[in-house]
N, C-alpha and C positions, 0 to 999 in steps of 0.2 A: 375426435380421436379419443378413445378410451387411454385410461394410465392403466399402465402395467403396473399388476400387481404384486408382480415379484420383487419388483426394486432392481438391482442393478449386484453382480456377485464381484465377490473379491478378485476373482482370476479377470472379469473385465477392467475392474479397476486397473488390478498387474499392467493388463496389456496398452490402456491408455497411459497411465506414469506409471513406468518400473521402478519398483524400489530403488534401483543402482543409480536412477537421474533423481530420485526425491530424499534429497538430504535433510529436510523441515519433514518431510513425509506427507500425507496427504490429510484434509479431511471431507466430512462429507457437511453440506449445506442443508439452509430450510429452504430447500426451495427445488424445482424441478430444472432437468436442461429441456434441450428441443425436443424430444423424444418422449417427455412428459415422467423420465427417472428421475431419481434422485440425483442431484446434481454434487459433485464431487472435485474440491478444488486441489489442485494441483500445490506442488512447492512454490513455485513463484506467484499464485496468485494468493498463497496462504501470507508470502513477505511483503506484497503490497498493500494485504490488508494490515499485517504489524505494523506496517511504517506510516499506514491513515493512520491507524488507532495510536501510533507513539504519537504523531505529531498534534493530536484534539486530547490527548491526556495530560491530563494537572500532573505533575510531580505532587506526590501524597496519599494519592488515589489507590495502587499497592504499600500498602503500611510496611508489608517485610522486604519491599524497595523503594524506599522513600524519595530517590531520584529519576524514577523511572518516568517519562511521560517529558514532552515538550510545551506545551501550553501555548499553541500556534497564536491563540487567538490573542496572548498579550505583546505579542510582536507587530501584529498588522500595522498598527499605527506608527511604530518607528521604523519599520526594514525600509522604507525607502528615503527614510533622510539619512538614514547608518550603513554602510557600502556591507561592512562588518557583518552584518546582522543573517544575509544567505549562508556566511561561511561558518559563521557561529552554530545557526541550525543546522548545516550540514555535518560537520562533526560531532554534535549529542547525535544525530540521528545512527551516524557508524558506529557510533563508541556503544550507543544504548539494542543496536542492531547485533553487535560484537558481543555485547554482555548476554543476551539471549537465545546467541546461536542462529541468528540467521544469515545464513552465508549466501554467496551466490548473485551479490545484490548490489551493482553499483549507481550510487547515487548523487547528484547532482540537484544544486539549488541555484535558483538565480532571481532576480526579480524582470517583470516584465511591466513596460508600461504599455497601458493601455487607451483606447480611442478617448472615454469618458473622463481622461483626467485622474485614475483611480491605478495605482499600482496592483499587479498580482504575482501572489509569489509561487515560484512553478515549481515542484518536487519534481526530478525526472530518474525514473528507476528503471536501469539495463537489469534483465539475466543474464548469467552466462548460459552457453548453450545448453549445455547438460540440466539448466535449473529450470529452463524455460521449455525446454522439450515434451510436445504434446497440447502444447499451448498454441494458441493463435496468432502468440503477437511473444517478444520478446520484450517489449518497451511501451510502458505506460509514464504518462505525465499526469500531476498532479495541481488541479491550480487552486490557489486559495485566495483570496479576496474577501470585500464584503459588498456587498448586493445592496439595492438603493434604499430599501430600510436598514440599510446601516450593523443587516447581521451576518455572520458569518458565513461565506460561501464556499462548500468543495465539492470540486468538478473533476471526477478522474475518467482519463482518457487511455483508449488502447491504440498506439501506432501501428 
């Protein structure tokens, strides 16, 4: 199948996310969809990407917001002896979600134990309708773990 080489127009954008449902607004990807355009991500999959990237980001990382960022990976090793530790993440994650406008996004942590002996900790992110509208899915989970070299694993899922 050949790509089209016009790319994809704003008024189709319009018609896949209306302005009036994309409160984050939209952006456009490096990468194609099925059809072989430009691939164009939606409000709610722009918030699922913030909230990977809040939670693999160091605080420090933005110098003119020096709290920004959760640093998932120096948790792994305590969230399952500290009950604490889901609920803790879960609050930076609204409060640093809150601080940069992205609404629309309810979020839920918990820990899951698993077959191997190995806890993981599962992100689960709702839209509400209007954020999620034109999407496929309204709910993605997020697991985070580490994998049997002992490095950091993330697996996001679309329900």
């Amino acid at each position: 199948m050949a790509l089209d080489p016009v790319g994809i127009t704003m008024a189709e954008v319009g018609k896949m996310y209306p302005a009036d449902f994309q409160p984050i607004g939209y952006d456009f990807a490096f990468g194609t969809d099925s059809m072989g355009r430009p691939k164009v991500l939606s409000s709610f999959q722009i918030g699922v990407n913030a909230v990977l990237t809040l939670l693999c980001m160091k605080p420090g990382q933005f110098p003119s917001i020096p709290d920004l960022g959760i640093d998932i990976d120096s948790y792994l090793h305590e969230y399952s002896d500290d009950p604490n530790i889901p609920i803790e993440i879960k609050n930076k994650l609204v409060e640093q979600c809150n601080r940069l406008d992205i609404i629309g996004l309810t979020i839920n942590v918990t820990i899951e134990h698993m077959q191997d002996n190995k806890d993981a900790l599962l992100v689960e992110i709702t839209g509400t309708e209007r954020l999620s509208y034109g999407n496929e899915t309204d709910h993605v989970i997020i697991g985070i773990s580490y994998d049997k070299l002992n490095r950091l694993y993330v697996k996001k899922v679309n329900l």
